[in-house]
C-alpha positions as CSV (number, residue, x, y, z in Angstrom):
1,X,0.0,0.0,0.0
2,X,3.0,2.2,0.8
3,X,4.2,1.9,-2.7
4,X,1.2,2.7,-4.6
5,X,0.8,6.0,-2.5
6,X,4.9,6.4,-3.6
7,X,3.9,5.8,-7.5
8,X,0.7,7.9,-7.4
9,X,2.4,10.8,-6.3
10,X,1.8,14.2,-5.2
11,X,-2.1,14.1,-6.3
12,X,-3.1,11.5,-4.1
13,X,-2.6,13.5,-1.1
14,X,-4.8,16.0,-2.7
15,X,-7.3,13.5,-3.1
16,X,-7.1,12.1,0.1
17,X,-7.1,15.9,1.3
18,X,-11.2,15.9,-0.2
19,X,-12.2,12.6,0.7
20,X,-10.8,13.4,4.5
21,X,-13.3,16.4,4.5
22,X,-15.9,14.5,3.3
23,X,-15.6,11.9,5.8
24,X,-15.8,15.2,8.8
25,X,-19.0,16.4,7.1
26,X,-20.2,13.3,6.9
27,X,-19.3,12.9,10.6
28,X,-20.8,16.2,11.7
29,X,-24.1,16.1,9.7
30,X,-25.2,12.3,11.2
31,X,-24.1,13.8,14.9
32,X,-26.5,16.8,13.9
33,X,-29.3,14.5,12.8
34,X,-29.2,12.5,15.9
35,X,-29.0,14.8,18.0
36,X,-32.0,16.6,16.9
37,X,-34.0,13.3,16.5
38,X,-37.5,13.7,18.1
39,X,-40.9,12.1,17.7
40,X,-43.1,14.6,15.7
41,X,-46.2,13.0,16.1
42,X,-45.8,11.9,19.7
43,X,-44.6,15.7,20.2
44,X,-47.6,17.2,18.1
45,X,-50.4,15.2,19.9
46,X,-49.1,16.7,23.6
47,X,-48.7,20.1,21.9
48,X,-52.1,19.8,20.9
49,X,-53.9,18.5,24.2
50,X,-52.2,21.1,26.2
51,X,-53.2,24.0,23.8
52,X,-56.6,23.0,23.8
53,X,-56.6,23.2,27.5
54,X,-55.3,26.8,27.5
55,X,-51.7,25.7,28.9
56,X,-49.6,28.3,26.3
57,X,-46.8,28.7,29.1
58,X,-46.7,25.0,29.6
59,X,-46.1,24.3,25.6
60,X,-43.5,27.2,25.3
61,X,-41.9,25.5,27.8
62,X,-41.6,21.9,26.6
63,X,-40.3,23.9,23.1
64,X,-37.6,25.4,24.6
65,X,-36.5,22.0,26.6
66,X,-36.3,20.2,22.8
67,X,-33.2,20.3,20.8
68,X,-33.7,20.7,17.0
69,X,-35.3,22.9,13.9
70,X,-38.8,21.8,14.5
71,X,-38.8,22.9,18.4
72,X,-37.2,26.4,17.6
73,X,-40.1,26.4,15.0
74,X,-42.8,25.9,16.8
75,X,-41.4,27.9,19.8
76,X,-41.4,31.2,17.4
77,X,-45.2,30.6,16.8
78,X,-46.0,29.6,20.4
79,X,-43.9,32.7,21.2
80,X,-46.7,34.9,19.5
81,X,-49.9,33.4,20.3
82,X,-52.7,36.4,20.1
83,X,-51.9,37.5,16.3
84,X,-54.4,35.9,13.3
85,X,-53.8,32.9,11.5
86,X,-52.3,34.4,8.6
87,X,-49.6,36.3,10.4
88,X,-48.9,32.8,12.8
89,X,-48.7,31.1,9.5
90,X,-46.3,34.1,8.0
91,X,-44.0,33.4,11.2
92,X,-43.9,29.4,10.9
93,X,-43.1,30.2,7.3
94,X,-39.8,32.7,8.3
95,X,-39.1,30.1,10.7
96,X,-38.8,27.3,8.8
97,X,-36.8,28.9,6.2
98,X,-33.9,30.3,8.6
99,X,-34.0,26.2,10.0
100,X,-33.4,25.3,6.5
101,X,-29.8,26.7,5.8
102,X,-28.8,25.0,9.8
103,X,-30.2,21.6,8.3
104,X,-28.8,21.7,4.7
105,X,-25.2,23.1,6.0
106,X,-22.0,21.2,4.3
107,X,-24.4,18.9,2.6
108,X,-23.2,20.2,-0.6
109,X,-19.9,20.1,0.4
110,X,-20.2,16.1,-0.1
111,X,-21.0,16.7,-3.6
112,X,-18.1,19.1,-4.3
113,X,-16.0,16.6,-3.2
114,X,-17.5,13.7,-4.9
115,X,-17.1,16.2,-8.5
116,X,-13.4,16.7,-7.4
117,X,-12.0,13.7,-6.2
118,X,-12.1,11.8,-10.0
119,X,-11.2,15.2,-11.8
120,X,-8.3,15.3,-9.9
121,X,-7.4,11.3,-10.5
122,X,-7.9,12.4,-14.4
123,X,-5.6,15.0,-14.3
124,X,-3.1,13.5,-12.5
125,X,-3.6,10.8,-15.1
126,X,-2.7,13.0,-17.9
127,X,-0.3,14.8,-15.7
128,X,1.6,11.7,-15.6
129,X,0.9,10.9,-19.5
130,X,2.5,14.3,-20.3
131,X,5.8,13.6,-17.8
132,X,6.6,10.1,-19.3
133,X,6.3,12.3,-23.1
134,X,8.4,14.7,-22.3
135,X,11.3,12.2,-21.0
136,X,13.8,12.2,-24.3
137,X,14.2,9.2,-26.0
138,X,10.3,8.2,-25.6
139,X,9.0,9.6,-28.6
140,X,12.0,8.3,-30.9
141,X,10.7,4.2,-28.7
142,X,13.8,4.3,-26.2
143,X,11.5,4.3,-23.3
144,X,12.5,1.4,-21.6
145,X,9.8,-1.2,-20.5
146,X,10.1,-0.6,-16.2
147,X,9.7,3.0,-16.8
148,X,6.6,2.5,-19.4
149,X,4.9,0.1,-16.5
150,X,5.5,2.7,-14.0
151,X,3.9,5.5,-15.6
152,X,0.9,3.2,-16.8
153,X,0.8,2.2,-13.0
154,X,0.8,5.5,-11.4
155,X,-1.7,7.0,-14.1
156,X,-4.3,4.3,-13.6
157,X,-4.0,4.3,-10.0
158,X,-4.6,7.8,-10.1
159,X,-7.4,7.7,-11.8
160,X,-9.3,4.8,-9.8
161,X,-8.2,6.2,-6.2
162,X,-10.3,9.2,-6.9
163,X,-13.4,7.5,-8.6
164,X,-13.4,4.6,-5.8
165,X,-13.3,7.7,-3.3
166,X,-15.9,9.8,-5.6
167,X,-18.4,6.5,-4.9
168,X,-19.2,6.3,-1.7
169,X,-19.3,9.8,-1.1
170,X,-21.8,10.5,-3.7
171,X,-23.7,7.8,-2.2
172,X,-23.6,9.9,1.3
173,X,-24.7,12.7,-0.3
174,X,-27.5,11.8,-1.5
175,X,-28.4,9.8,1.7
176,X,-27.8,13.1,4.0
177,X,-29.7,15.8,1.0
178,X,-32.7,13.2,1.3
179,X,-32.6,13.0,5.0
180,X,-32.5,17.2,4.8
181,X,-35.4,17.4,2.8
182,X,-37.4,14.9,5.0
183,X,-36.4,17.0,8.1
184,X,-37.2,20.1,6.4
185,X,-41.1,18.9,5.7
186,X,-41.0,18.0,8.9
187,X,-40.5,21.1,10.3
188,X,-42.7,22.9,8.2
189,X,-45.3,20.6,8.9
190,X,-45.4,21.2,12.6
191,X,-45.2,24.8,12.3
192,X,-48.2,24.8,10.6
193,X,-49.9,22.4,12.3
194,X,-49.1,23.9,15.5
195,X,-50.8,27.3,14.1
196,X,-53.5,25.6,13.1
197,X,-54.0,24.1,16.5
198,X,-53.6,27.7,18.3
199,X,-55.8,29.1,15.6
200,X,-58.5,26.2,16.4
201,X,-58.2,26.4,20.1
202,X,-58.8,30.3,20.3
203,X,-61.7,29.7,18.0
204,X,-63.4,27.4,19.7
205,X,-63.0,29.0,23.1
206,X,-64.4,32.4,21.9
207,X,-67.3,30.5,20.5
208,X,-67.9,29.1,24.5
209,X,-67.9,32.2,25.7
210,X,-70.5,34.0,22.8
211,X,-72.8,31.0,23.4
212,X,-76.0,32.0,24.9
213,X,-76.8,30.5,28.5
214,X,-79.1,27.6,28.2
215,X,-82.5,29.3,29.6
216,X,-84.3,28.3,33.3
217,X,-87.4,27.0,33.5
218,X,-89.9,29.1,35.1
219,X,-91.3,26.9,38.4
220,X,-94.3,25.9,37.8
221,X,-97.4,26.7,39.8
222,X,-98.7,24.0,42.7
223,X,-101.8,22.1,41.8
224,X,-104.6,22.8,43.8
């Protein structure tokens, strides 16, 4: 293994220099997504039952005790409870799209790295293609048959250290952007359904309060 790095030269370490950085973002962005693991249903049906009960104070809090996009989310609307359903909705919008840049960060960087990795294996093929020409005596057929397999060696290892590395990091990618996107529904989701839920809950109290009081009957008179 030591020898091959030797042959392939130089460009290696400038592959190995992407795939290392892919292998932190990759690192960082599956710490992130456990960390901010929750249930959203389980967490939605107690925000619900406690803002149907009128306990505002008791959901901001349970917000703010969560880790993760979708708690910051619905703590911004919880955070603003008397304002109309449009304007909840317009703040579970703004929300959701500063969460979106925290949840989508480095992803892209896999991709760059996965687009680089076999470039740089090509050009360090032809890089090595070009060296081996300009040696005098090849173009006249002196090049002697070591020094041929040598620079045939290093130009194809080259170029398949940085596709087999370009592989699996593509494969991350796509694995973390589709996780992203998932989260990202997920969070707008429960901003909206948790202004729907505030929006419901005030509706139906004021509609307790208008209703009229069921009447008394009058006592009726004692038979003689």
């Amino acid at each position: 293994m030591r020898e091959m790095i030797v042959i392939m030269g130089p460009m290696f370490w400038l592959i190995l220099f992407f795939a290392t950085l892919a292998l932190a973002v990759l690192a960082e962005r599956l710490f992130y997504f456990h960390r901010i693991n929750i249930n959203s249903g389980d967490f939605l049906r107690g925000l619900s039952a406690l803002l149907r009960s009128g306990q505002y104070d008791e959901c901001l809090h349970e917000a703010r005790q969560l880790p993760g996009p979708m708690a910051r989310v619905v703590e911004a609307v919880l955070s603003r409870p008397r304002l109309s359903r449009h304007e909840l909705r317009e703040i579970a919008l703004e929300a959701s799209e500063v969460e979106v840049y925290r949840i989508e960060r480095n992803v892209r960087t896999l991709l760059v790295c996965a687009t680089v990795m076999p470039l740089l294996g090509v050009l360090g093929t032809l890089l090595a293609l070009v060296h081996f020409y300009e040696q005098p005596g090849v173009t006249d057929g002196a090049a002697a048959a070591p020094q041929v397999a040598e620079t045939l060696q290093q130009a194809l290892l080259l170029s398949a250290s940085g596709i087999a590395l370009a592989i699996p990091t593509y494969l991350f990618y796509m694995y973390l952007a589709s996780r992203a996107r998932k989260l990202i529904n997920s969070v707008e989701r429960a901003g909206l359904e948790c202004v729907h839920i505030i929006a419901d809950a005030r509706e139906e109290a004021q509609e307790e309060v208008s209703a009229p009081a069921a009447p008394v009957a009058a006592d009726q008179p004692e038979a003689k």
